[in-house]
C-alpha positions as CSV (number, residue, x, y, z in Angstrom):
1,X,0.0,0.0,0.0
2,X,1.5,3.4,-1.2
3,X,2.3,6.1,1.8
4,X,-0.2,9.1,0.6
5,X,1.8,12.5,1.0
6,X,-1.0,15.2,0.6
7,X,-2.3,14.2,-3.1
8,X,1.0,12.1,-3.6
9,X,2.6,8.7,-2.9
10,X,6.0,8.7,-1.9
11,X,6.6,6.4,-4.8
12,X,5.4,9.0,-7.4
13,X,7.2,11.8,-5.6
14,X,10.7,10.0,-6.2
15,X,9.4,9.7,-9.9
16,X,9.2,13.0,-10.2
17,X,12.2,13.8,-8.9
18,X,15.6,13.8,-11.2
19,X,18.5,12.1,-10.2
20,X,21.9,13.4,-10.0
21,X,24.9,12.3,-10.8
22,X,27.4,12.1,-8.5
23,X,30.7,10.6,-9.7
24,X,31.5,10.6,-13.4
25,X,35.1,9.6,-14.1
26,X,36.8,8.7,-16.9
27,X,40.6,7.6,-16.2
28,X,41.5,8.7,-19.9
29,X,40.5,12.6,-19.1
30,X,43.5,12.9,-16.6
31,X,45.7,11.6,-13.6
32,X,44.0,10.6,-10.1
33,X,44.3,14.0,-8.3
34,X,43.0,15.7,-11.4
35,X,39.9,13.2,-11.8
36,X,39.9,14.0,-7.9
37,X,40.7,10.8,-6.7
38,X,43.0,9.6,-3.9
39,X,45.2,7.1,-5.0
40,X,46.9,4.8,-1.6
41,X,49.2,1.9,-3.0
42,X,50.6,1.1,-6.5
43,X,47.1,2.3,-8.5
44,X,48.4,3.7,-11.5
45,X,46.3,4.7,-15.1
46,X,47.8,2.3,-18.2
47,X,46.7,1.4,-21.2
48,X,47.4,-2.1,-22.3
49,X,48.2,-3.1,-26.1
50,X,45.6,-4.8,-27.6
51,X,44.1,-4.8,-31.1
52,X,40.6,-5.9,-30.0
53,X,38.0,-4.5,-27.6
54,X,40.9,-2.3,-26.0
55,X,39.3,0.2,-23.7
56,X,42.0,2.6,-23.7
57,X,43.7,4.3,-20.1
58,X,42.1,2.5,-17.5
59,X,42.7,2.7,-13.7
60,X,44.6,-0.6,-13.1
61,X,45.9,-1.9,-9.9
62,X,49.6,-3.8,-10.7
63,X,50.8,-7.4,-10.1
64,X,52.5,-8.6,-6.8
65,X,52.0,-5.1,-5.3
66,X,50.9,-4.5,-1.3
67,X,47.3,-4.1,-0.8
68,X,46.1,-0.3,-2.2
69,X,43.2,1.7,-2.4
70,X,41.9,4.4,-4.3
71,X,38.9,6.4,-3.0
72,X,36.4,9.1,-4.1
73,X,34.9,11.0,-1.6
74,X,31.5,12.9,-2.3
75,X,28.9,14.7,-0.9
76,X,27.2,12.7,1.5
77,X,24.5,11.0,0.2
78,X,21.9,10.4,3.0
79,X,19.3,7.6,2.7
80,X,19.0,8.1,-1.2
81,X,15.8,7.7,-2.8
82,X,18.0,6.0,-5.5
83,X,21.3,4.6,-5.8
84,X,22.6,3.6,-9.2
85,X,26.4,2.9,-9.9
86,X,27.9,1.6,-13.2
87,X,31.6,1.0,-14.1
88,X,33.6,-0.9,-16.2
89,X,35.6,-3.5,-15.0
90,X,38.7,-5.8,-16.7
91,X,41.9,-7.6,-16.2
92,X,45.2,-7.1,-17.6
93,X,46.5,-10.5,-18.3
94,X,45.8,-13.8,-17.1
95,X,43.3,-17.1,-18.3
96,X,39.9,-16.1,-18.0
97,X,39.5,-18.5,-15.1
98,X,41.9,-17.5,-13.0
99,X,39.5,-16.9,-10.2
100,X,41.3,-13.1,-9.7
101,X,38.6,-11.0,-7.9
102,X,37.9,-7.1,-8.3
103,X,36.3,-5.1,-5.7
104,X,34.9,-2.1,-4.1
105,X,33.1,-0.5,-2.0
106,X,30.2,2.3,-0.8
107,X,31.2,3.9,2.7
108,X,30.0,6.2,5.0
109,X,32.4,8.8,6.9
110,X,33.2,6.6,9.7
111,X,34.6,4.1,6.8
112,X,30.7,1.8,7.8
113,X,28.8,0.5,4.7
114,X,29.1,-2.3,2.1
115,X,31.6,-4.2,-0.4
116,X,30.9,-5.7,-4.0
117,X,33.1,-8.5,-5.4
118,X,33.5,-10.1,-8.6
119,X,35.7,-13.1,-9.4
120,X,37.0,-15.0,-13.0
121,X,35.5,-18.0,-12.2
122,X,32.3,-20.2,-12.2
123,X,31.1,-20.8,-8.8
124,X,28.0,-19.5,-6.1
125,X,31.5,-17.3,-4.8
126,X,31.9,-15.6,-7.9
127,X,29.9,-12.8,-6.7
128,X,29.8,-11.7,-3.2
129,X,29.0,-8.9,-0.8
130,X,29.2,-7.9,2.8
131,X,29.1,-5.1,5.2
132,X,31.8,-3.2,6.2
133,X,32.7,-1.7,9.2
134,X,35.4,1.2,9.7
135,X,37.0,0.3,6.6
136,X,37.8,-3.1,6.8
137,X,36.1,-5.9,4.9
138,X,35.2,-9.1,6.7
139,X,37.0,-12.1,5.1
140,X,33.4,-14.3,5.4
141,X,31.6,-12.6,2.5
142,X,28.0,-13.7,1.2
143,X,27.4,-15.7,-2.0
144,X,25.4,-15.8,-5.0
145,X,22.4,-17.9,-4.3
146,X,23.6,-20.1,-7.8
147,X,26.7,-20.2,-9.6
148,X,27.7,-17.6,-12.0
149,X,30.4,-17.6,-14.7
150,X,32.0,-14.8,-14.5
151,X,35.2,-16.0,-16.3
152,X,36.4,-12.9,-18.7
153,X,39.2,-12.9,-21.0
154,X,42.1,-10.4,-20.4
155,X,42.6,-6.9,-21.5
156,X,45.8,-8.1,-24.0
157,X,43.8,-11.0,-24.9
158,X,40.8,-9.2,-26.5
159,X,38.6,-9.4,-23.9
160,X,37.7,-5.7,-23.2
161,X,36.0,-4.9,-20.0
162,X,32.9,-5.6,-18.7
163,X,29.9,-3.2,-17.3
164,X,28.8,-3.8,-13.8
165,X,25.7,-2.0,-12.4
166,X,24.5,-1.5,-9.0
167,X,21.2,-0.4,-7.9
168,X,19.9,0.5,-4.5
169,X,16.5,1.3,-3.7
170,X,15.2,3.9,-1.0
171,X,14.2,0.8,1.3
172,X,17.8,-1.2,0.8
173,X,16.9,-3.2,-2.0
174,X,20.2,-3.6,-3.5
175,X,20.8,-5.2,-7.0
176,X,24.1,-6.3,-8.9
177,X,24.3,-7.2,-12.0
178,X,26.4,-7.9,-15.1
179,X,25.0,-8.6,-18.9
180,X,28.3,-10.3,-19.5
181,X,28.3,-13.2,-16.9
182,X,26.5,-16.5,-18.0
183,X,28.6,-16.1,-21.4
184,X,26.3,-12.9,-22.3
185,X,22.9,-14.4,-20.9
186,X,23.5,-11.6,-17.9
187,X,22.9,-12.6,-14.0
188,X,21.5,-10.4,-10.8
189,X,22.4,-10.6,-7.2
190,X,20.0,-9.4,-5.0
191,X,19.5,-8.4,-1.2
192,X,18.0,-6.4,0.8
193,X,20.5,-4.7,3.8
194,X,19.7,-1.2,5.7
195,X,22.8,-1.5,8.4
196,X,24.4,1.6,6.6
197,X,22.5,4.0,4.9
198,X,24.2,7.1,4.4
199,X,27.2,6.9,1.4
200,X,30.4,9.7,1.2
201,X,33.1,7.7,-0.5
202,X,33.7,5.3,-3.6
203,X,36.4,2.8,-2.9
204,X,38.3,0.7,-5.4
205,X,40.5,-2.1,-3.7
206,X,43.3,-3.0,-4.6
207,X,45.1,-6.6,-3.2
208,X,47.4,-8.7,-4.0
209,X,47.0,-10.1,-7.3
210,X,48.5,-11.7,-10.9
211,X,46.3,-10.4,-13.2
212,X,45.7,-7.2,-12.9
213,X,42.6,-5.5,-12.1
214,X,41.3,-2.7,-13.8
215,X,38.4,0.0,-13.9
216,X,37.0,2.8,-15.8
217,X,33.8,4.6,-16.7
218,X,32.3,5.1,-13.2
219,X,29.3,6.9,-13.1
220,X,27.4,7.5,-9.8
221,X,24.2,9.2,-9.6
222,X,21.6,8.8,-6.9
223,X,18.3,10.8,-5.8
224,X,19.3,12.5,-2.4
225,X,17.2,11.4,0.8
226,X,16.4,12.8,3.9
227,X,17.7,12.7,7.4
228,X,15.9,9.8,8.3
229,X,15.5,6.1,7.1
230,X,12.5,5.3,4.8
231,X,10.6,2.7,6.8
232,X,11.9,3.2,10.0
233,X,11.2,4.7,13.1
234,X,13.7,6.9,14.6
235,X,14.0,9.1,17.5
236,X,15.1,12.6,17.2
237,X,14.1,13.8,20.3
238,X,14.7,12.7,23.9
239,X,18.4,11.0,23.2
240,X,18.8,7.3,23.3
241,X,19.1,6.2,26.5
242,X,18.3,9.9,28.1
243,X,17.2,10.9,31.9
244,X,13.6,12.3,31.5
245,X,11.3,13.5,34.2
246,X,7.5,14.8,33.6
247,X,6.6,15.8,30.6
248,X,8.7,14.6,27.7
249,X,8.2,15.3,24.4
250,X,9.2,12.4,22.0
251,X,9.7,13.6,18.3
252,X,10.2,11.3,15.9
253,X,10.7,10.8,12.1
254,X,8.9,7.9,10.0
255,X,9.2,7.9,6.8
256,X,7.0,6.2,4.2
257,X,4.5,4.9,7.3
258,X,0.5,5.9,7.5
259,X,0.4,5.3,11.4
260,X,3.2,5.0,14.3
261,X,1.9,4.1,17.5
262,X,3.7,4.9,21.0
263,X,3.6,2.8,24.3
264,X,5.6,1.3,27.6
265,X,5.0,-0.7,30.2
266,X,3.1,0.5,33.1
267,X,3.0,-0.1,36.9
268,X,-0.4,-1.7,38.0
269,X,-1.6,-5.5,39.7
270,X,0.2,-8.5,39.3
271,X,2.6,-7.6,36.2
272,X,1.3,-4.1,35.3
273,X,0.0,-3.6,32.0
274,X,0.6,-2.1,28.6
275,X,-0.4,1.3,27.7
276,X,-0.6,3.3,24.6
277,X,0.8,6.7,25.2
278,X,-0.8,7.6,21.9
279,X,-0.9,7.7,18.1
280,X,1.5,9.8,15.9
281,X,0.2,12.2,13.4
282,X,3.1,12.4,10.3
283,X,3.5,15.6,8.6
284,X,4.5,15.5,4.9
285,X,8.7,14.9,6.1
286,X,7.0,11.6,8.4
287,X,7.7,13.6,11.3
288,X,5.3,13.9,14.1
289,X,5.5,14.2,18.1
290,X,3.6,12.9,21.3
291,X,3.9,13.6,25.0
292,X,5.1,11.2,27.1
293,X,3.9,11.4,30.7
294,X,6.6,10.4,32.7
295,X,5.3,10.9,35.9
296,X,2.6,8.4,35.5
297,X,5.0,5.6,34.2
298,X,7.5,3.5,36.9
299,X,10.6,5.1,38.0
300,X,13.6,3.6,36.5
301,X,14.4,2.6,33.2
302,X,11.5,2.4,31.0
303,X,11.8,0.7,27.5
304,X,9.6,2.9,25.1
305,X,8.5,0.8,22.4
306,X,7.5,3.2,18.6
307,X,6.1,1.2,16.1
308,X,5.6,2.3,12.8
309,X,3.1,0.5,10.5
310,X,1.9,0.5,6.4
311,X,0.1,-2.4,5.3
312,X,2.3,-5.5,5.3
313,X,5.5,-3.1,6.6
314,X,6.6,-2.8,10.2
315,X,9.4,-1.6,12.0
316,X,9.7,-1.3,15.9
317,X,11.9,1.1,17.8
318,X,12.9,0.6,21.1
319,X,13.6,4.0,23.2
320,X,15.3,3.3,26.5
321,X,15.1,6.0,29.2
322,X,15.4,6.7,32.7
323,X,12.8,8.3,34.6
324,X,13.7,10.2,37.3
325,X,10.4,10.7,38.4
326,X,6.9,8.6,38.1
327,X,6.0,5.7,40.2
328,X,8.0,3.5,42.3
329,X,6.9,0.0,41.4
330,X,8.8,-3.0,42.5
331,X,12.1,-1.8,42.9
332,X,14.5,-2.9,44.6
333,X,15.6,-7.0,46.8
334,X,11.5,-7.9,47.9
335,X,11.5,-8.9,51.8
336,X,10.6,-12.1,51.4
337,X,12.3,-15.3,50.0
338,X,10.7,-16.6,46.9
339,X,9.0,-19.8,46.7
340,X,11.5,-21.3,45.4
341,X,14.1,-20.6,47.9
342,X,11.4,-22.0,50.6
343,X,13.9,-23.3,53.3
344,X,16.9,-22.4,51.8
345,X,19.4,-19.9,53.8
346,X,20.2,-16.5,51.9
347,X,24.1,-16.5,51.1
348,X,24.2,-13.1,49.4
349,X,22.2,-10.3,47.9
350,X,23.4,-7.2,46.0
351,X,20.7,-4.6,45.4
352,X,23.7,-2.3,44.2
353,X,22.4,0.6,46.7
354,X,26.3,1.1,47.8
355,X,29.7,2.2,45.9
356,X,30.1,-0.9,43.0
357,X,32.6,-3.5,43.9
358,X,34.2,-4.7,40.6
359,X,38.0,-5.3,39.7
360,X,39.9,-7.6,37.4
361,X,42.6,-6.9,39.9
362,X,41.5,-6.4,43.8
363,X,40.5,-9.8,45.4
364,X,38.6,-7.9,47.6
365,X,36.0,-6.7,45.1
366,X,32.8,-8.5,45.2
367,X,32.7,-9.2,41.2
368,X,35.6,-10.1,38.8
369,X,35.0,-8.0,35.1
370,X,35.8,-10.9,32.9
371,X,35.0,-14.5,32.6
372,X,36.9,-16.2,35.4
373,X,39.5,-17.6,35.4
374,X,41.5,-14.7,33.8
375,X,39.4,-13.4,31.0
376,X,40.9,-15.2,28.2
377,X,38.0,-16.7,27.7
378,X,36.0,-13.6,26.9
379,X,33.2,-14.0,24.3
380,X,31.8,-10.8,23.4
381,X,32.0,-9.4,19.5
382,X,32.5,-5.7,21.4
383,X,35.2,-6.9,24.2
384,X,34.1,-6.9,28.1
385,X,36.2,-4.2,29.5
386,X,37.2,-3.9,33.2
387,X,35.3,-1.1,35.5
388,X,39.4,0.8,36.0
389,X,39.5,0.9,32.5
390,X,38.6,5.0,30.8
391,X,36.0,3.3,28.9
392,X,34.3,1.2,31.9
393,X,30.8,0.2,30.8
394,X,29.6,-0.4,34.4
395,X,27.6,2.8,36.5
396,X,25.7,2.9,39.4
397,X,22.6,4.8,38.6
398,X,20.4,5.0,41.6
399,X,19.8,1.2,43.2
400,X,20.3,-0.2,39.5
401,X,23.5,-1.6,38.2
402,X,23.5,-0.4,34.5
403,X,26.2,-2.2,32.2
404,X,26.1,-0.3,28.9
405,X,27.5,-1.8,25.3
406,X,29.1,0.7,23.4
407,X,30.5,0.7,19.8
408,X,31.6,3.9,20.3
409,X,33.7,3.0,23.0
410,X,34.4,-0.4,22.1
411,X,32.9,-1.9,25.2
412,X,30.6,-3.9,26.6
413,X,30.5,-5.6,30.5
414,X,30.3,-8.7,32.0
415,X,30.6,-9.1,36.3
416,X,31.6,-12.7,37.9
417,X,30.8,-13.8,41.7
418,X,33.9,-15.8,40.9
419,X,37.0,-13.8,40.8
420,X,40.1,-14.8,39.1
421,X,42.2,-16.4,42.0
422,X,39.1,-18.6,42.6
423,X,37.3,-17.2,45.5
424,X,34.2,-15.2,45.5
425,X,30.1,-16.1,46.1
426,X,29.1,-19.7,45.4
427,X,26.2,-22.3,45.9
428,X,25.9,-26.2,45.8
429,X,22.7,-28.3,45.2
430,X,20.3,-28.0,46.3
431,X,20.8,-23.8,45.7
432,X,18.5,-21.3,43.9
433,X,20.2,-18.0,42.3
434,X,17.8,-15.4,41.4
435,X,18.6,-12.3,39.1
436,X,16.0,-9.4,38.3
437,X,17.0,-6.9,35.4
438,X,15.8,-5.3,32.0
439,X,17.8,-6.1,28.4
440,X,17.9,-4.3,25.4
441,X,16.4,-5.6,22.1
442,X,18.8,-4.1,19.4
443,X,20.8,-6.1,16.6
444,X,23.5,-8.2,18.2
445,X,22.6,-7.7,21.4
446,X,23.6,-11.1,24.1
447,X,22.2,-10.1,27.7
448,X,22.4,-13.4,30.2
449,X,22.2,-14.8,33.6
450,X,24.0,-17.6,34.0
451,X,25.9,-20.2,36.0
452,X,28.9,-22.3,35.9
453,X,30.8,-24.6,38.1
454,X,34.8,-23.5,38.5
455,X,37.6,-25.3,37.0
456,X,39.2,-28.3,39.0
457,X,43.2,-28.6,39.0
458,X,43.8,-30.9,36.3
459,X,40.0,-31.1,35.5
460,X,38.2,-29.0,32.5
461,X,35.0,-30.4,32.9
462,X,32.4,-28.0,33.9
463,X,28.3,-27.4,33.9
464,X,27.0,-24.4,32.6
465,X,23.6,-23.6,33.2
466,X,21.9,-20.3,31.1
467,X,18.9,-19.5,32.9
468,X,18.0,-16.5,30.3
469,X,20.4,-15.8,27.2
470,X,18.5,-13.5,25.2
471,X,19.4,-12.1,21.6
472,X,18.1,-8.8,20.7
473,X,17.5,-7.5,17.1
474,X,14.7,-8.1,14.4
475,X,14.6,-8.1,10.3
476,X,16.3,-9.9,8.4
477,X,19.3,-11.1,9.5
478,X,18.6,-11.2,12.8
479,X,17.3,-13.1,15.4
480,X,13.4,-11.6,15.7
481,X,13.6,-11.2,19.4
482,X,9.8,-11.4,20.1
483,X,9.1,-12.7,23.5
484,X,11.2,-15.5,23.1
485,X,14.9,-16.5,25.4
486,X,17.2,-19.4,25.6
487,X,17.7,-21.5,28.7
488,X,20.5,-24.0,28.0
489,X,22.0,-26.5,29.9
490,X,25.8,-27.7,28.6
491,X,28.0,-30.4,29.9
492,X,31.5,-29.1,29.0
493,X,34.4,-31.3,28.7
494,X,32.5,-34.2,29.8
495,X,31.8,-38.0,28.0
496,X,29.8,-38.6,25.3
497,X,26.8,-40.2,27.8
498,X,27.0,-36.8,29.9
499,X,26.7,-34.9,26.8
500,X,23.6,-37.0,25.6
501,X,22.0,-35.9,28.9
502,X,23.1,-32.5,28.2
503,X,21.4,-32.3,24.8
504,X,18.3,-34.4,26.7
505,X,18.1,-31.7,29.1
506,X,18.1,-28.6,26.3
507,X,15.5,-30.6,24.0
508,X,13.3,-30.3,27.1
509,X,13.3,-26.8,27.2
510,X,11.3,-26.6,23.9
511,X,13.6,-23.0,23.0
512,X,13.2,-20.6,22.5
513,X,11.1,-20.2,25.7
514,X,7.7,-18.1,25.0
515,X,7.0,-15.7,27.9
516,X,3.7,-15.5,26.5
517,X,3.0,-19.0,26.9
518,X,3.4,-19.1,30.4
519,X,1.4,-16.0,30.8
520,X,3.8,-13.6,31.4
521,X,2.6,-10.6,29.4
522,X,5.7,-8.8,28.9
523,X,8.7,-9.1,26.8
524,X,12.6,-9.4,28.8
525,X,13.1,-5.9,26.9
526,X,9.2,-4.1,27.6
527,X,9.9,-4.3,31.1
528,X,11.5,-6.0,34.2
529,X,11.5,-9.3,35.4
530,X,13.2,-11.9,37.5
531,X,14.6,-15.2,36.4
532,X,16.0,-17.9,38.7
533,X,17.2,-21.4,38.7
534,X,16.9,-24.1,41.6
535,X,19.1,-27.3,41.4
536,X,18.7,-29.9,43.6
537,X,20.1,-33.2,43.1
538,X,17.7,-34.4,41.4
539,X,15.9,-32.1,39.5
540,X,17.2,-28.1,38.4
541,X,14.2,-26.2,37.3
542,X,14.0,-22.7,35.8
543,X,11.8,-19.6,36.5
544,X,10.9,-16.2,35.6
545,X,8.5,-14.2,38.0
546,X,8.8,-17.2,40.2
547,X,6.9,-19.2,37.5
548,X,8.4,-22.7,36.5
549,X,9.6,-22.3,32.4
550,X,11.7,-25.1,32.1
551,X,12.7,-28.4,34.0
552,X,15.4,-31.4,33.6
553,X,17.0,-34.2,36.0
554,X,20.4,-32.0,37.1
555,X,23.3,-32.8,35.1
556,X,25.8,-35.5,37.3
557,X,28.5,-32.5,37.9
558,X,25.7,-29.9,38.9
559,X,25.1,-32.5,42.2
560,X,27.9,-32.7,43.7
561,X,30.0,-29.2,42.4
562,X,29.6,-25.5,43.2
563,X,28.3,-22.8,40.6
564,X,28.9,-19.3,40.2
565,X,26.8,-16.8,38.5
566,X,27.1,-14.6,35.9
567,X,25.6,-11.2,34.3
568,X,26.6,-9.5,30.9
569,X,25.6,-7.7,28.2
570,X,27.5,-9.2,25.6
571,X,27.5,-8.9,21.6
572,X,27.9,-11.2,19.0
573,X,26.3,-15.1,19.7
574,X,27.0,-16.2,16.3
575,X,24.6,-12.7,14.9
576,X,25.8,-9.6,13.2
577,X,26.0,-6.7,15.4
578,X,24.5,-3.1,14.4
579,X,24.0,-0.6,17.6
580,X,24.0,2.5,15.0
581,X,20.3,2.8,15.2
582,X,20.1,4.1,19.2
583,X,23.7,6.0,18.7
584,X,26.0,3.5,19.2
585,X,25.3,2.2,22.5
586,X,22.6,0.5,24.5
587,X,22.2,-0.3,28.5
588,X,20.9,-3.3,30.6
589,X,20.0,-2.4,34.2
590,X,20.3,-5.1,37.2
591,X,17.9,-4.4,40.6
592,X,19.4,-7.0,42.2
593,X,21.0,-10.4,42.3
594,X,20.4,-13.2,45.0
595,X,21.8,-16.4,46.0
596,X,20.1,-19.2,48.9
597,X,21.8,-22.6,49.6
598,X,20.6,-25.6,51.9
599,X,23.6,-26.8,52.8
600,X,26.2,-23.6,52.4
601,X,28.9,-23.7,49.8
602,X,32.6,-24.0,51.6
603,X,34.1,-20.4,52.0
C-alpha cells in the first residue's frame, strides 16, 4: 500500500524527482588527483596493447604489489531515494579463469557501509558482498544464491572490459548485476541490507593479485534522501538512552509509514500492564511528536517501544530511558524469599544501593569483570572491559547496576561472583540463584544470567547452566527477538553419555522459551522481570516471576559441584551486530541479584 503525502505517494514523488549524478570519471580525461581521486598503494592509469575490444587508459591496480586503495569522496548521500552505480571492470593479463577478484566499496564517513566483489570463475562465490565496518572488509563474504560464470578474457587478450551495475533502492533493495556473466545471458544478485545508509566515498580495492585489475567509466548518480531512514522509526528527540522527568516530548521521524503508534510498560496488579501513550500524526517529512507522561510511568528505566506500521510493513523502535520521576513499582531486593528458595538460607544479595565493587585486579571486590579464570576466555564481539579501564561500561545509577554496550567506545560488561584467584560467592545443590533486570532488544545484542561450576586442577569439565540468554535484534538477519529467550544447559568437557544428557536436558526446554506462553505478558526488553534457577540433586528447574519455564534431571556434575553466576551484556552469539540505530550504545539495568543454599557452599 502506497504512503499518501497530501495528493501524492511517496513512490510518485521519487518519480518525479531527477537524479543526479554524482561521480563521473573517466581515467582517460587525466591523472587521479585531477579526476579527484585519492590514490593509496601502486594504483596507476595504463593502457594495455591490444588490437581488439581495448578500452584505452584504464585505472589498473599492478601485479604482486601491497594491498592499495583508491577512494572518491563525495557529498554525502543520506538515505538516497535511488542509488545507481555503473563501471567498467577488466583484467590485464591472465586465463579467464583465473578466479582473480575485483572489488569495491560504498562507505560512510566513519569508513561503515558495504563491499561488492567479482571473481574470473564459475562458482556461487563468484559474486559476493558484505558489510563493512570502519574500513575493513570481513573475510566471510555472502554468495550468489547459484553459480555464475563470471570467467572474462584479459585486456591483451581481447577481452575488453565488462559493465557492472549496482542499484539500491530507498528501502535497501540492493541489486548487482552484469550482462556479461553466464557467457552474455546476464545474472543479478539481489538483497536487501539497511545497516548503513548514508554513502560519502567510492572505494576501489586494490590486493594482491596476478592479473591485474582494472576500472573505468564510473558513473554514480543517486536521488538525495532525507535525514531519516524510509521505513523506519527513529528518534530525534529525547536521546537514546536519556534521563527524563514529567513531561517529555518524544519527536520522531517515520518515513514512508501511514500510522506509528507509542507505548511502555506500566506499573499496576500483578505484572502491570501495557499502555498506549498515543498515536502519531506524520506531517509530509514523516515527522510527528507525542507527549510522554513520565510521571505516571514506573521510575527507572523504561523501554519505550515506537512502532511504525503501512500495510504488510513494520518496523519497531525501542527508546530506552530513565525516569527520574513517576511511580515506584517493584524496585529494589522484595523482603521475602521466593517460593522457590522456601527453606533455603540466603548466602548473598546485592541490590547495588552502595559504591560498585568490581575489579579484574583487587580480590577484595565482590565481582571479577571478565570471565573467570583470567578473562581469556571472553566472548563478546565488542570486548568486556574492566570497571578501572577510561571506557568502563559499568555505573551505578540510583539502586540499579547499569552495564552499557558501546561501539563507540568499544565496550561492553560482564561481572563474575567468581573472581580470578578462585574465590568469591558460590552455591551447591540444592541452591536457587535469582537475578531481576531489564535487556535491550537491538541487533547483536547477548544479555544473560547464567551459571557455571569453576575449573578443578587438572579437570576441565564443567556445567553451565543459562537460565536467560537472550538475543536482541529483528529483520532480516537477525534473530526476531519477540518474547522469546534461551535456557541451556551444557555439559562441557565431559563423556559422550553426559553430553547425551546435556542435549536431553536442552530438548526439554522446547527454546526458545515463550514468555507469553506461560502468561507472562511482557517481553525481557518491555519491562523488568526476574529469572531464577533451583538445582537440587535431582531435578534443576527454571523460572521467571517465580513461574516454572523449564525443567530437567540436574546434570551429574551440577550435584555434587559448586556454581557461580554470571551477568553481561555481551554482543555477537553467532549474529551480526548493528548498535547504529540508538547511537552507538545501549544499556541493561540489574535491581538485584540473590543467592540461597541448603547446605552452604565451603568459604
Amino acid at each position: 500500500m502506497p504512503v499518501v503525502v497530501g495528493m501524492l505517494t511517496w513512490g510518485s514523488m521519487l518519480a518525479m524527482v531527477r537524479a543526479e549524478v554524482v561521480v563521473d570519471t573517466d581515467f582517460g580525461q587525466g591523472d587521479f588527483s585531477k579526476l579527484g581521486w585519492k590514490a593509496d598503494g601502486p594504483w596507476d592509469i595504463t593502457t594495455y596493447p591490444s588490437d581488439k575490444n581495448n578500452p584505452g587508459p584504464v585505472a589498473r591496480f599492478p601485479a604482486r604489489k601491497p594491498d592499495g586503495t583508491l577512494t572518491k569522496t563525495f557529498a554525502e548521500l543520506k538515505n538516497p531515494g535511488k542509488l545507481a552505480l555503473s563501471m567498467d571492470v577488466g583484467w590485464g593479463w591472465g586465463a579467464s579463469d583465473h578466479a582473480e577478484s575485483a572489488a569495491f566499496m560504498l562507505l560512510d564517513a566513519q569508513g561503515d557501509g558495504y563491499i561488492f566483489q567479482t571473481c574470473r570463475a564459475k562458482a556461487n562465490w563468484a559474486v559476493q558482498w558484505a558489510t563493512v565496518t570502519n574500513n575493513r572488509p570481513p573475510h566471510d563474504k555472502k554468495w550468489a544464491a547459484a553459480a555464475i560464470d563470471g570467467t572474462q578474457a584479459s585486456i591483451r587478450d581481447g577481452g575488453g572490459m565488462e559493465r557492472l551495475t549496482l542499484t539500491r533502492d530507498i528501502d535497501g533493495n540492493w541489486t548487482l548485476a552484469c550482462k556479461n556473466w553466464n557467457k552474455g545471458a546476464g545474472a543479478t544478485v539481489q538483497f536487501t541490507d539497511t545497516t548503513t545508509t548514508h554513502f560519502t566515498k567510492l572505494v576501489l580495492v586494490g590486493s594482491q593479485n596476478q592479473d591485474e585489475p582494472a576500472f573505468n567509466k564510473i558513473v554514480l548518480d543517486a536521488i538525495q534522501g532525507s535525514d531519516y531512514v524510509h521505513h523506519r522509526v527513529t528518534v530525534i528527540a529525547p536521546a537514546y538512552g536519556a534521563t527524563i522527568q514529567g513531561d517529555t516530548t518524544i519527536t520522531l521521524a517515520a518515513p514512508g509509514f501511514t500510522k506509528t503508534t507509542v507505548k511502555c510498560w506500566k506499573q499496576g496488579k500483578d505484572a502491570g500492564s501495557d499502555s498506549t501513550i498515543g498515536a502519531v500524526t506524520l506531517d509530509e517529512q514523516g515527522r510527528g511528536m507525542v507527549v510522554f507522561p513520565a510521571d505516571q510511568y514506573p521510575h527507572g528505566p523504561l523501554t519505550v517501544r515506537l512502532r511504525g506500521d503501512n500495510g504488510t510493513l513494520q518496523d519497531n523502535c525501542y527508546l530506552q530511558l530513565y525516569n527520574q520521576g513517576g511511580v515506584s513499582w517493584n524496585e529494589g531486593m522484595p523482603k521475602d524469599s521466593p517460593p522457590a528458595a522456601e527453606g533455603m538460607k540466603l548466602v548473598f544479595a546485592d541490590d547495588f544501593a552502595g559504591p560498585l565493587s568490581i575489579s579484574d585486579t583487587d580480590p577484595k571486590a565482590t565481582y571479577y569483570d571478565h570471565k573467570p579464570p583470567n578473562g581469556a576466555q571472553d566472548f563478546s564481539s565488542i570486548p568486556f572491559t574492566s570497571f578501572h579501564h577510561p571506557h568502563n561500561p559499568f555505573a551505578q545509577v540510583d539502586t540499579y547496576l547499569r552495564i552499557r554496550a558501546s561501539a563507540q567506545s568499544h565496550s561492553a560488561g560482564l561481572i563474575s561472583s567468581l573472581k580470578r584467584d578462585g574465590h568469591g560467592v558460590t552455591a551447591q545443590a540444592p541452591c536457587y540463584f535469582e537475578c531481576r533486570f531489564l535487556a535491550p532488544n537491538a541487533i547483536g545484542t547477548w544479555p544473560a544470567f547464567w551459571l557455571l561450576t569453576p575449573d578443578q586442577p587438572g579437570d576441565k569439565s564443567a556445567d553451565e547452566l543459562d537460565i536467560i540468554e537472550a538475543y536482541g535484534g529483528e529483520g532480516p538477519h537477525a534473530p526476531n527477538a519477540k518474547d522469546g529467550y534461551m535456557i541451556t544447559p551444557h555439559a562441557w568437557n565431559q563423556s559422550p553419555d553426559i553430553h547425551a544428557l546435556a542435549e536431553a536436558a536442552y530438548r526439554q526446554m522446547h527454546n526458545p522459551v515463550s514468555m507469553n506462553k506461560f502468561q507472562i505478558p511482557a517481553t525481557w526488553y518491555e519491562t523488568f522481570h526476574t529469572y531464577g534457577c533451583k538445582i537440587t540433586p535431582t531435578d534443576t528447574t527454571y523460572y521467571c516471576d517465580n513461574i516454572a519455564v523449564g525443567h530437567h534431571p540436574t546434570l551429574p556434575l551440577s550435584r555434587t559441584r559448586p556454581f557461580y553466576f554470571m551477568i553481561n551484556l555481551a554482543t555477537g552469539g553467532g549474529w551480526p551486530v548493528n548498535l547504529s540505530r540508538y547511537n552507538g550504545q545501549v544499556d541493561m539495568y540489574v535491581d538485584y541479584v540473590r543467592v540461597y543454599t541448603g547446605t552452604p557452599a565451603a568459604p
